[in-house]
TORMITOR-538150 format. One line per 5 residues: number of its first residue (from 1); for each residue x, y, z of C-alpha. Coordinates in nm, 3 decimals, m for minus. Layout:
BEGIN
NUM = X:Y:Z ~ ...
//
This chain:
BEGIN
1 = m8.951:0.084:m8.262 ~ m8.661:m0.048:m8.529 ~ m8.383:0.172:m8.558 ~ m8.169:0.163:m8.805 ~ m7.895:m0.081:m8.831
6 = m7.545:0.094:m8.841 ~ m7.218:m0.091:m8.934 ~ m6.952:0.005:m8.688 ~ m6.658:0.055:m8.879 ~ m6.295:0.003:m8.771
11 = m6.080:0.326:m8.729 ~ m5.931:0.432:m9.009 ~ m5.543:0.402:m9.027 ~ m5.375:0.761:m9.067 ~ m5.218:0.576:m9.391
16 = m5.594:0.576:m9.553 ~ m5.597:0.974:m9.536 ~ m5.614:1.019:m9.894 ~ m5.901:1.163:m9.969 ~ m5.906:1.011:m10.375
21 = m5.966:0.644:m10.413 ~ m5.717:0.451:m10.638 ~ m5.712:0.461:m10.989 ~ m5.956:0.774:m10.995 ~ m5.790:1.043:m11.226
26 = m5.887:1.399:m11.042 ~ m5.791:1.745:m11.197 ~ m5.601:1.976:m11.008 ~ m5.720:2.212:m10.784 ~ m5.776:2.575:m10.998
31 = m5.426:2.777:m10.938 ~ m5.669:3.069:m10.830 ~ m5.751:2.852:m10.505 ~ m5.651:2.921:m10.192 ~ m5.416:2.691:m10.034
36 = m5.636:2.437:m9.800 ~ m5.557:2.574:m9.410 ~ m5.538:2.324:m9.147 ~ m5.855:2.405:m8.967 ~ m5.861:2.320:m8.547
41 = m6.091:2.013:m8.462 ~ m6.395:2.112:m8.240 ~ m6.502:1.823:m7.995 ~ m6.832:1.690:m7.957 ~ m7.018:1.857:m7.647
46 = m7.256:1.778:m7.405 ~ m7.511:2.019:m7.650 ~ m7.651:1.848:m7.926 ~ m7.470:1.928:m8.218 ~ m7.523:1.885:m8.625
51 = m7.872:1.812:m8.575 ~ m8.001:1.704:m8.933 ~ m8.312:1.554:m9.114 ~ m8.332:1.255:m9.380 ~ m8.614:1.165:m9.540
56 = m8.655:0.779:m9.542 ~ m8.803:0.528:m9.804 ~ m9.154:0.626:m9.609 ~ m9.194:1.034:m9.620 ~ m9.553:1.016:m9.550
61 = m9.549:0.868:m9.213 ~ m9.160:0.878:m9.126 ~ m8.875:1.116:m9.054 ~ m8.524:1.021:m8.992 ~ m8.262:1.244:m8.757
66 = m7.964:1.226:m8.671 ~ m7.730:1.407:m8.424 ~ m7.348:1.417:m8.240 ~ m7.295:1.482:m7.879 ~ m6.998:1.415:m7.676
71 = m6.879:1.033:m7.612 ~ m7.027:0.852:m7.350 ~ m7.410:1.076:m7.396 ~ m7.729:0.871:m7.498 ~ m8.008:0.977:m7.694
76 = m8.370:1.063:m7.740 ~ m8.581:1.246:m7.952 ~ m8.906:1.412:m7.814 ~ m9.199:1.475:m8.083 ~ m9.537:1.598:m8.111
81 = m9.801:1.721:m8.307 ~ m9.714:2.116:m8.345 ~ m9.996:2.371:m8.240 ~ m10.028:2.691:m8.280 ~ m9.978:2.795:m7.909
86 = m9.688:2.611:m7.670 ~ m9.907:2.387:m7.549 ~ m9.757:2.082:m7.722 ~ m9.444:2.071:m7.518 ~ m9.674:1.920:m7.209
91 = m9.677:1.583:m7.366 ~ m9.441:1.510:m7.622 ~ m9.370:1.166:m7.722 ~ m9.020:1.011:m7.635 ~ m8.832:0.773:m7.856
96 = m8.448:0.654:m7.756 ~ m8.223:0.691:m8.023 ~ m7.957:0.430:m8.103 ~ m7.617:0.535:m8.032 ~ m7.290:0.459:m8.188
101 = m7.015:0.575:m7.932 ~ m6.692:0.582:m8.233 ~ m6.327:0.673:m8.186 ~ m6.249:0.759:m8.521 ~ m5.927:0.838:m8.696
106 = m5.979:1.182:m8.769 ~ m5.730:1.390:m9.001 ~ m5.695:1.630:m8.705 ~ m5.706:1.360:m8.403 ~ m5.594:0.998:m8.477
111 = m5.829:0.892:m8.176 ~ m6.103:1.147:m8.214 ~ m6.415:1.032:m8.071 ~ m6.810:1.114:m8.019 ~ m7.156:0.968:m7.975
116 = m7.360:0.944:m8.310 ~ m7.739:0.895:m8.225 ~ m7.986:0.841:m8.467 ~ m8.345:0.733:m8.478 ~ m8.642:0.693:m8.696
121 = m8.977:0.859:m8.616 ~ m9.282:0.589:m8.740 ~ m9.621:0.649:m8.703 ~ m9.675:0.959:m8.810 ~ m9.952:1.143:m8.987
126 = m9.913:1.239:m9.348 ~ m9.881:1.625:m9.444 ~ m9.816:1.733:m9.097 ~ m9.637:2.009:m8.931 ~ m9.415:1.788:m8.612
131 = m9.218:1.993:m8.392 ~ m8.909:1.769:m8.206 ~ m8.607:1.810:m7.995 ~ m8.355:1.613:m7.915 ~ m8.088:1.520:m7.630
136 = m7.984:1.302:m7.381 ~ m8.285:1.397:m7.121 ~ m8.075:1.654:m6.955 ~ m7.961:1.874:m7.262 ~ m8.147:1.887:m7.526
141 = m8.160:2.131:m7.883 ~ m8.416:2.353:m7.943 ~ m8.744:2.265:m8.085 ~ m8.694:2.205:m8.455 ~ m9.021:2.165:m8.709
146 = m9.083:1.952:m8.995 ~ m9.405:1.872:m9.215 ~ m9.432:1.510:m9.342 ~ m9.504:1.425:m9.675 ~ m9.833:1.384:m9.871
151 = m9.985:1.046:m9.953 ~ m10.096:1.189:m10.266 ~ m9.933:1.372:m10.541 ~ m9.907:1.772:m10.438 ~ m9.724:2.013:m10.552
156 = m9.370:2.127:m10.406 ~ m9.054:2.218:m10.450 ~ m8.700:2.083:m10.356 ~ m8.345:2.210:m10.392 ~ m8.042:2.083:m10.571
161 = m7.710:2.190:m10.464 ~ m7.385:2.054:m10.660 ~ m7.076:2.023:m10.478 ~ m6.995:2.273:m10.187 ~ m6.636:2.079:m10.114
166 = m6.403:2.401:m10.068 ~ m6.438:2.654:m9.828 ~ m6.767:2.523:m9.743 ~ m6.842:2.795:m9.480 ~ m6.695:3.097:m9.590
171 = m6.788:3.049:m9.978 ~ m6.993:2.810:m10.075 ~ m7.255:2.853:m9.781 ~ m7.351:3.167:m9.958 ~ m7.494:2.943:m10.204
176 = m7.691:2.728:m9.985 ~ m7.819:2.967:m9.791 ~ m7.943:3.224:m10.104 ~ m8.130:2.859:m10.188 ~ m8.301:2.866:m9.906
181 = m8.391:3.253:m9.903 ~ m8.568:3.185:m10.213 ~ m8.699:2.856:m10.158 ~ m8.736:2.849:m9.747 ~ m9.056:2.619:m9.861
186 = m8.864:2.318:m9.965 ~ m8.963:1.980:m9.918 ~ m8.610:1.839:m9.981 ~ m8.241:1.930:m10.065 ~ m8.030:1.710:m10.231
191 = m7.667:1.713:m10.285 ~ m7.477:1.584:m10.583 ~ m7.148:1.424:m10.380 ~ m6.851:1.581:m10.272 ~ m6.954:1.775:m9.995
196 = m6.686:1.817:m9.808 ~ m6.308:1.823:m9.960 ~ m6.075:1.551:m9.753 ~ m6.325:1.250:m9.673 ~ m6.139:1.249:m9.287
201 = m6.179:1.582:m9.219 ~ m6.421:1.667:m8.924 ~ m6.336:2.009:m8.925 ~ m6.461:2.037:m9.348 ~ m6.754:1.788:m9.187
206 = m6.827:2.078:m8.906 ~ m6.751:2.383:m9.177 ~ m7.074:2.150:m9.373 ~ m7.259:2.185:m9.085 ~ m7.195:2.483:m8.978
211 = m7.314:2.645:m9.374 ~ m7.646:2.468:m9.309 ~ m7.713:2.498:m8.932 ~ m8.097:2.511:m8.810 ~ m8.215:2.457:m9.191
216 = m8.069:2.128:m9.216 ~ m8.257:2.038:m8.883 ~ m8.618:2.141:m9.046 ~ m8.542:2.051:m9.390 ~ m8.405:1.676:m9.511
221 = m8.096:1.652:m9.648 ~ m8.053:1.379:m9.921 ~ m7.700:1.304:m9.972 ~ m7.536:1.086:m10.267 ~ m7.166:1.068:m10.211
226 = m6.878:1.195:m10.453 ~ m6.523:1.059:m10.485 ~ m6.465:1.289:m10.188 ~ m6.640:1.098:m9.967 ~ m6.446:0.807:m9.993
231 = m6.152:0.643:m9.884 ~ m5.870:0.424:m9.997 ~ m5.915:0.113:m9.875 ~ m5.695:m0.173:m9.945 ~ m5.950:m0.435:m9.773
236 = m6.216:m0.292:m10.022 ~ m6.338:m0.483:m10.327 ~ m6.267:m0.179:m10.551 ~ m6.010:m0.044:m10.362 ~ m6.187:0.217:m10.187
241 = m6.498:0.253:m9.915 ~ m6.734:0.526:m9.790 ~ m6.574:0.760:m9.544 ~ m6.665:0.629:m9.142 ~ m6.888:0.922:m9.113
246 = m7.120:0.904:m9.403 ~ m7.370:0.651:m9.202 ~ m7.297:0.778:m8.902 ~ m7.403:1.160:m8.976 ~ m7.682:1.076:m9.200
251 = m7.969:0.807:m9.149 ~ m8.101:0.746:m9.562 ~ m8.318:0.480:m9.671 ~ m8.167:0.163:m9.692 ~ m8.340:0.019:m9.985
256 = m8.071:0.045:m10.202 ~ m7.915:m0.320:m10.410 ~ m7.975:m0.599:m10.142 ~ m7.675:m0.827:m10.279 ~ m7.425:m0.489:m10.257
261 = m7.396:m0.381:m9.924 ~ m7.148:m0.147:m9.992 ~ m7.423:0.032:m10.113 ~ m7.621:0.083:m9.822 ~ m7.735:0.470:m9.783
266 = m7.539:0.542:m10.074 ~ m7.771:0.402:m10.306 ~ m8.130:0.465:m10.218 ~ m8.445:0.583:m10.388 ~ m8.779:0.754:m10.213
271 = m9.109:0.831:m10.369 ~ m9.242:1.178:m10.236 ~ m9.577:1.318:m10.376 ~ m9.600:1.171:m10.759 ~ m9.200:1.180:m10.788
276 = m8.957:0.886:m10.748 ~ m8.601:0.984:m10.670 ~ m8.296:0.792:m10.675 ~ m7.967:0.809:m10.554 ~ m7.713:0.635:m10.769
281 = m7.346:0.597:m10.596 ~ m7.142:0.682:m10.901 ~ m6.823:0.566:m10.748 ~ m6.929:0.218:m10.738 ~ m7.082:0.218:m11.069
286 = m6.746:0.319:m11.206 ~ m6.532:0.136:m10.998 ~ m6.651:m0.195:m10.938 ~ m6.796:m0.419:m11.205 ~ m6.996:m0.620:m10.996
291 = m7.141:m0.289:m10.855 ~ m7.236:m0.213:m11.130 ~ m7.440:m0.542:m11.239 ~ m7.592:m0.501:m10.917 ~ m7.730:m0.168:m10.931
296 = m7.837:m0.147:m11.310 ~ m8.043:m0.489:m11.261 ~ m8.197:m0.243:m10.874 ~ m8.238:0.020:m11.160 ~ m8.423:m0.128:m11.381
301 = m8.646:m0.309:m11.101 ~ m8.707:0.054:m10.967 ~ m8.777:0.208:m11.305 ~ m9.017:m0.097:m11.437 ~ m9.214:m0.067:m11.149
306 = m9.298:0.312:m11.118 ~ m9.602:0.415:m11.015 ~ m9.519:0.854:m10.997 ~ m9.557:1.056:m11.273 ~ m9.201:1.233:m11.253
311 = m8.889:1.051:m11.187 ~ m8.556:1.235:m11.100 ~ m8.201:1.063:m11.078 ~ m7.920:1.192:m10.898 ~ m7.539:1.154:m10.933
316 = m7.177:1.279:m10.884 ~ m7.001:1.180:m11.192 ~ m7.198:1.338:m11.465 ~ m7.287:1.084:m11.754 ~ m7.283:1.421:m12.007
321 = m6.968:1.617:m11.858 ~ m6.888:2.031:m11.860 ~ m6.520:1.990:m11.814 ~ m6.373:1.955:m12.152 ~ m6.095:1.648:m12.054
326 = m6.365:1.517:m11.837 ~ m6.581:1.165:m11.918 ~ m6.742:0.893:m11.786 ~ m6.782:0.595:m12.033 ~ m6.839:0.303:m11.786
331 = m7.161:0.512:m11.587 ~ m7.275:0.634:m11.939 ~ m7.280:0.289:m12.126 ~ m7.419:0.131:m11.788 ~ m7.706:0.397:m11.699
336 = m7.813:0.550:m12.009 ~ m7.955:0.276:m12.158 ~ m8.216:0.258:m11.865 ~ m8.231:0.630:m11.846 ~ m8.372:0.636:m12.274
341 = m8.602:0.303:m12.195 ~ m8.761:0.491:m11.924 ~ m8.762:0.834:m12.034 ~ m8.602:0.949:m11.704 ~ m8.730:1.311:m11.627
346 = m8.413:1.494:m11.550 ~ m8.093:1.395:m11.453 ~ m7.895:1.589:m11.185 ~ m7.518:1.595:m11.120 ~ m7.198:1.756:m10.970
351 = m6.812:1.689:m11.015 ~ m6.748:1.897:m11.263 ~ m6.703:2.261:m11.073 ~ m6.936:2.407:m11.416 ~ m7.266:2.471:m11.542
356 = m7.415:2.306:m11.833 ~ m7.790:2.168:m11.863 ~ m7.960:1.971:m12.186 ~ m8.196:1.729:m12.292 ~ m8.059:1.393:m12.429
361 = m8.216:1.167:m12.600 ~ m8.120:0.797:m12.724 ~ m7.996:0.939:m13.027 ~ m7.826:1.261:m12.882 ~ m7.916:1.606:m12.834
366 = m8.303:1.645:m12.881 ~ m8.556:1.880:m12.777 ~ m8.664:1.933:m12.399 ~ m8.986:1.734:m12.440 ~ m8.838:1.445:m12.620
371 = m8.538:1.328:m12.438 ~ m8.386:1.328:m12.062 ~ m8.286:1.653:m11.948 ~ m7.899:1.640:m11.783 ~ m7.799:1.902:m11.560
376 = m7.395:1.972:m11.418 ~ m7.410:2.284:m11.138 ~ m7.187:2.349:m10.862 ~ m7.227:2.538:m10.540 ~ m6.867:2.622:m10.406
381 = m6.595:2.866:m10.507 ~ m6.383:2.558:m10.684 ~ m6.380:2.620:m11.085 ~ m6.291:2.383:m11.377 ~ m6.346:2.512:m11.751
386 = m6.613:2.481:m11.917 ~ m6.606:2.332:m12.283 ~ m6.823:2.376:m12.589 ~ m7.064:2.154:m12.540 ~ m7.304:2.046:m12.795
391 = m7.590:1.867:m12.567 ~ m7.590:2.171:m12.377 ~ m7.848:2.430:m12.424 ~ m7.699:2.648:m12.151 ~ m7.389:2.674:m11.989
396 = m7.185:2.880:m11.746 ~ m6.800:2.911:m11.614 ~ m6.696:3.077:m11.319 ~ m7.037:3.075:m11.169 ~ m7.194:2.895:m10.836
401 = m7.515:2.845:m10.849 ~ m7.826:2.637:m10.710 ~ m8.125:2.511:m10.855 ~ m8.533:2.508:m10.790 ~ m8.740:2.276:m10.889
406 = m9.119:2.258:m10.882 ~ m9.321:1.957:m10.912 ~ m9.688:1.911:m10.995 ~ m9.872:1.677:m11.151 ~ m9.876:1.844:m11.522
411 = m9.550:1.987:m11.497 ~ m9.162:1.950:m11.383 ~ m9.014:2.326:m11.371 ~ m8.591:2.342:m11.335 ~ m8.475:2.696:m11.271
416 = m8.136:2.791:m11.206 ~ m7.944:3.133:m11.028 ~ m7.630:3.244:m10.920 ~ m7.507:3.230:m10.618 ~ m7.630:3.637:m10.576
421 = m7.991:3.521:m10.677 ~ m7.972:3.620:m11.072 ~ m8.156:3.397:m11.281 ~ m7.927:3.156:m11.483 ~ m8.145:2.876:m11.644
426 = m8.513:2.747:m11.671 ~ m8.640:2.492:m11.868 ~ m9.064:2.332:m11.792 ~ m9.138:1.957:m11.856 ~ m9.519:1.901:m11.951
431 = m9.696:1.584:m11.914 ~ m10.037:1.582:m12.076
//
């Protein structure tokens, strides 16, 4: 089997501990906030810990997990067909996983270290229910389940969450978790960026974790990152790099610009039942001009040559923003162009700590049917203002929230509710 390559990155200096990457104005936290608390690290044990799906660029006949243990552990992943009965724990399949033993310069332990596995399940059948564990052959996780994807276009559903950042577990997983209540049926989550608050913090990484628990283990988890996620770095063409635990905690397709490979599982796309989704990482299409080149010309290649029905990008910086001294010129003039040419389906995106959603067309505002529909949400306690906002058709302040969207063939339905369940916002897409 090929596993996935990983790039073992150096350990990052306690000098690189800023969370914001040069240059990059940020607002101020809200002055209702709560003071960030240093939080104690938890080491890695000898149980498998923040266990966690990905879908890869195959979702028909692949699944992608990864896992932590402590330092020094190997890893394996056990898999079979589920049945009904117990009966398929007498002959599971057994694939090693590759392992990435790190020390990494954590903001609560300079030398902090654990084993990353990961691995790649191939071979398997399309729209079927697997059941896996994994561990090191002497402790081992539960058995987890997962269904694969459809070859064909079928209906589902998937989740989009926008930023969870600040107190992930004791606010914003309130969010998540109502998502799931309502939409336990999910194919997919994805996450507009900024998950976690201070890019070096395991503790915030193991507060992300912790929100999600078993349901990130049965459901993928489809990352882009936010400014959040990465960290100043001098030796870095724009000045700053993905944090040393994005690729290590997360295993996402690596199909992303070949001549960029800062862009690796940052910048992805998948195609799962008639729908095309892409991860764009908005922090390199801001920051770095040559990025930028590089990932409009992928863009374009991707969105050319399209053969689903429904095509969904997804974002941290919003091109279309909710915060009133908020904007983006460089992603706007570099993606919407692409986005109008080929009538992009919706638009999802985080950042802004608001709600707004609209359609967009190439002139401005239009109606739902006849331009891109842009959506800002976020999932975590952290507020910014809201401003009046002309492309938007509906928008909220104050107000966490998650969104559901189904997919079929005819239509593309985007509904939105607090963070107590309430409904917030729907709008349908039609195809004829």
């Amino acid at each position: 089997m090929t596993m996935k390559t990983r790039i073992l990155l150096g350990a990052l200096s306690l000098s690189q501990s800023l969370s914001m990457p040069l240059g990059l104005a940020v607002p101020a936290i809200a002055a209702d906030a709560p003071a960030v608390q240093q939080e104690p690290l938890a080491p890695a044990t000898v149980r498998p810990e923040r266990v966690i799906l990905n879908l890869t660029a195959d979702p028909a006949t692949e699944m992608a997990v990864t896992w932590r243990s402590a330092p020094g552990r190997s890893g394996q992943v056990q898999y079979a067909r589920a049945t009904n009965g117990p009966d398929f724990v007498k002959t599971p399949m057994t694939v090693a996983a590759r392992t990435d033993d790190a020390t990494l310069a954590v903001r609560e332990d300079p030398a902090f270290r654990a084993a990353y596995h990961s691995a790649v399940l191939k071979g398997l059948e399309p729209d079927t229910v697997y059941a896996y564990r994994v561990g090191d052959g002497a402790d081992w996780s539960e058995w987890f389940q997962f269904r694969t994807a459809a070859r064909e276009a079928k209906p589902f559903r998937f989740i989009y969450m926008g930023d969870m950042q600040n107190q992930i577990l004791s606010e914003a997983s309130r969010t998540l978790r109502m998502a799931f209540r309502q939409a336990g049926d999910a194919a997919f989550t994805i996450h507009a960026g900024d998950l976690i608050n201070r890019h070096d913090s395991d503790a915030e990484w193991g507060e992300w974790f912790a929100a999600g628990g078993f349901l990130y283990a049965q459901t993928p988890q489809m990352p882009t990152p936010g400014n959040h996620e990465y960290v100043r770095d001098e030796a870095a063409r724009a000045g700053s790099s993905i944090n040393g635990q994005w690729r290590r905690q997360f295993t996402l397709p690596e199909n992303g610009p070949a001549d960029v490979p800062a862009s690796r599982e940052t910048s992805w796309y998948t195609d799962y039942q008639g729908l095309r989704l892409i991860s764009i990482d908005s922090m390199q299409v801001d920051r770095d001009e040559a990025a930028r080149k590089a990932i409009v010309k992928w863009l374009d290649g991707l969105l050319a040559s399209n053969p689903n029905r429904w095509t969904v990008m997804f974002l941290h910086f919003p091109l279309f923003s909710s915060e009133p001294d908020r904007d983006n010129p460089k992603l706007r003039a570099a993606l919407k162009p692409l986005i109008d040419k080929y009538r992009v389906d919706l638009v999802l995106q985080g950042h802004d700590h608001g709600y707004a959603r609209g359609a967009i067309g190439k002139d401005g505002p239009s109606a739902d049917d006849a331009g891109t529909t842009y959506a800002v949400s976020v999932a975590g306690p952290k507020m910014y203002d809201v401003g009046s906002l002309p492309w938007a058709r509906k928008s909220a302040s104050r107000t966490q929230a998650y969104q559901v969207i189904d997919v079929s063939q005819g239509a593309l339905t985007y509904r939105a509710f607090t963070a107590t369940g309430q409904p917030l916002d729907a709008v349908t897409l039609r195809k004829p």
